[in-house]
Steps between C-alpha positions, in 0.01 A plus 500: 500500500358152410393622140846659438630161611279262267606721226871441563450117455493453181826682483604315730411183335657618199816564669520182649691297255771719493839486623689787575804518239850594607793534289704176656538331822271365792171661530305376789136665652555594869377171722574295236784264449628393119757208451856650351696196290876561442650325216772353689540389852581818755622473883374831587225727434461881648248798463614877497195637720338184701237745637367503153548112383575177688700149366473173598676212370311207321863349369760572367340630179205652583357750755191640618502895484181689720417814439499705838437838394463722219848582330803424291858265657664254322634148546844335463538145472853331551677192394717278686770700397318792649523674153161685402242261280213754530405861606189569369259783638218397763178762438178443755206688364198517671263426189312176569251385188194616568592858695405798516538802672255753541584876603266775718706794469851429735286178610597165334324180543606163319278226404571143333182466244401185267206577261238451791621706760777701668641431831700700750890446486646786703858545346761712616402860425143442589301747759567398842205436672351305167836306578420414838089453404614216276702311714276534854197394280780179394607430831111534610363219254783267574462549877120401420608250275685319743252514847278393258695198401592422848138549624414211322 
């Protein structure tokens, strides 16, 4: 599979300055947060579907908006009059630069690639136990990382 995956970087690297293009709104990539400025001052700010986006207040003209999970909501700002300044849609896509997803059949395995090499980046979707792999191998190098560190 390591050929297969070398050959995907350069298409990967390609890819990677790229944005993904929507129509209008807020597009954020899932576990990653993007600063919304209103043009006038709001007192409240709400999402349609929080499981798919999250808000925090910066002040009282600007937010931060993370993408939780892949889908579409939309957000509704308010004024002190509590009159609608903004409702915009919210879209979280899964497409960071530099990904790529290979499939085996039903089996799909996601990667995050730069021009020298890929890396695994299980995503939603992904086979199971490649999944769980991933993270266990993770948590294993940090746990090592860390007696390591404290050994010393």
């Amino acid at each position: 599979m390591r050929p297969v995956i070398s050959g995907l970087c350069f298409l990967a690297a390609a890819a990677a300055f790229t944005t993904p293009a929507f129509a209008e709104g807020i597009a954020v990539p899932m576990d990653e947060v993007r600063i919304v400025t209103f043009k006038q001052p709001v007192t409240a700010v709400y999402l349609g579907n929080p499981a798919i986006a999250d808000v925090t207040t910066i002040d009282s003209k600007r937010v931060f908006v993370l993408g939780k999970t892949f889908g579409t909501t939309n957000l509704i700002a308010l004024n002190a009059e509590g009159k609608p300044v903004v409702n915009d849609p919210v879209t979280v896509f899964g497409r960071r630069m530099g990904a790529v997803t290979l499939n085996r059949g039903a089996n799909q395995y996601s990667y995050t690639c730069t021009a020298a090499h890929c890396e695994a980046m299980p995503m939603p979707g992904d086979v199971t136990d490649y999944h769980k792999g991933v993270h266990e191998e993770i948590n294993s190098h940090s746990d090592m990382s860390i007696k390591a560190a404290s050994a010393q």
